[in-house]
C-alpha positions in Angstrom: 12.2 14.9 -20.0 13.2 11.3 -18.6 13.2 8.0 -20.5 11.7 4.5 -19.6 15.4 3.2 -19.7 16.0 4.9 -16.5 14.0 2.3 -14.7 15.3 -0.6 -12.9 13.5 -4.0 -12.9 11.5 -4.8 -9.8 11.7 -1.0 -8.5 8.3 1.1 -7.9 8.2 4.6 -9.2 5.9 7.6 -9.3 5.8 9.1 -12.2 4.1 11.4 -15.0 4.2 10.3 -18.3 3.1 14.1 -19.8 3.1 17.7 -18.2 -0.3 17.5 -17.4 -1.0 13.7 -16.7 -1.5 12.6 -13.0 0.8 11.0 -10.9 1.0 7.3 -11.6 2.8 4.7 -9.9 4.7 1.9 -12.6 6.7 -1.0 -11.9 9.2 -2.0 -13.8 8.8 -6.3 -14.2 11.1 -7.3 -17.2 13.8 -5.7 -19.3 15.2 -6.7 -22.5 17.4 -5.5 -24.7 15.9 -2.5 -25.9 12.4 -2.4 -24.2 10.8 -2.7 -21.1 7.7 -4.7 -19.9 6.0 -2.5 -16.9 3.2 -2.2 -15.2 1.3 1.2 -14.9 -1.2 1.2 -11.9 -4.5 3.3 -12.6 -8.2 2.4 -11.8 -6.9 -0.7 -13.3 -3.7 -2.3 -14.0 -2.5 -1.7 -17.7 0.5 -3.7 -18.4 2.4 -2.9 -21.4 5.7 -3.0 -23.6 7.9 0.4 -23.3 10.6 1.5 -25.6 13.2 2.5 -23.4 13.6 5.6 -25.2 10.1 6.4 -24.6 9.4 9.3 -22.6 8.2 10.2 -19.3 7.5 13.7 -18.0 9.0 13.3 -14.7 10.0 10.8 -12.7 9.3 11.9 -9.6 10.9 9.5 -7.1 11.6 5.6 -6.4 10.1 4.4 -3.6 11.7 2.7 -0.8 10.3 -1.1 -0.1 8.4 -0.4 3.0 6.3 2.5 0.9 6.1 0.1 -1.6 4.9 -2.5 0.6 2.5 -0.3 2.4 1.2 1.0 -1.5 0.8 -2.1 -2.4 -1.7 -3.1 0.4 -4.0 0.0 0.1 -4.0 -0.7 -3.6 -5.1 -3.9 -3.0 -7.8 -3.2 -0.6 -9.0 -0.5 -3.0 -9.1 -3.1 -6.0 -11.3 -5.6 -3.7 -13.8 -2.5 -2.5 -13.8 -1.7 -6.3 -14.9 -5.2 -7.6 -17.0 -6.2 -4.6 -19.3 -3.0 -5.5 -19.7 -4.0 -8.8 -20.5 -7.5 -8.0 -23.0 -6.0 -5.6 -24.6 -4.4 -8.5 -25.8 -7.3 -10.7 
């Protein structure tokens, strides 16, 4: 088991939270003293508060900026093919 406070600010990381969850990707966008405000990217973005003694699963790597950079875009594109379908259908 890993802990939330093993992430650094501004860093992308895959991840699972639980044994059997899937892979997730989370950034990391501000740290206080005891928690940390992150970002977990599923269908949709859930952005939350984290203890940094919560607990992950696994944390199965950081990625490098150019992954991150070339994530970011497909993730993007996805998003916009997501919400132009449902736009199509009202």
């Amino acid at each position: 088991m890993y802990s939330y406070a093993l992430l650094e600010p501004g860093c992308y990381y895959l991840a699972q939270e639980t044994e059997d969850a899937p892979v997730i990707t989370i950034k990391v966008n501000v740290e206080s003293d005891h928690c940390l405000y992150v970002t977990k990217y599923m269908e949709t973005p859930v952005l939350e508060w984290k203890k940094k003694n919560d607990t992950l699963f696994d944390i199965i790597e950081c990625l490098t900026d150019e992954k991150a950079k070339e994530w970011e875009t497909l993730y993007k594109e996805s998003q916009e093919t997501f919400y132009e379908e449902e736009e199509d259908d009202e």
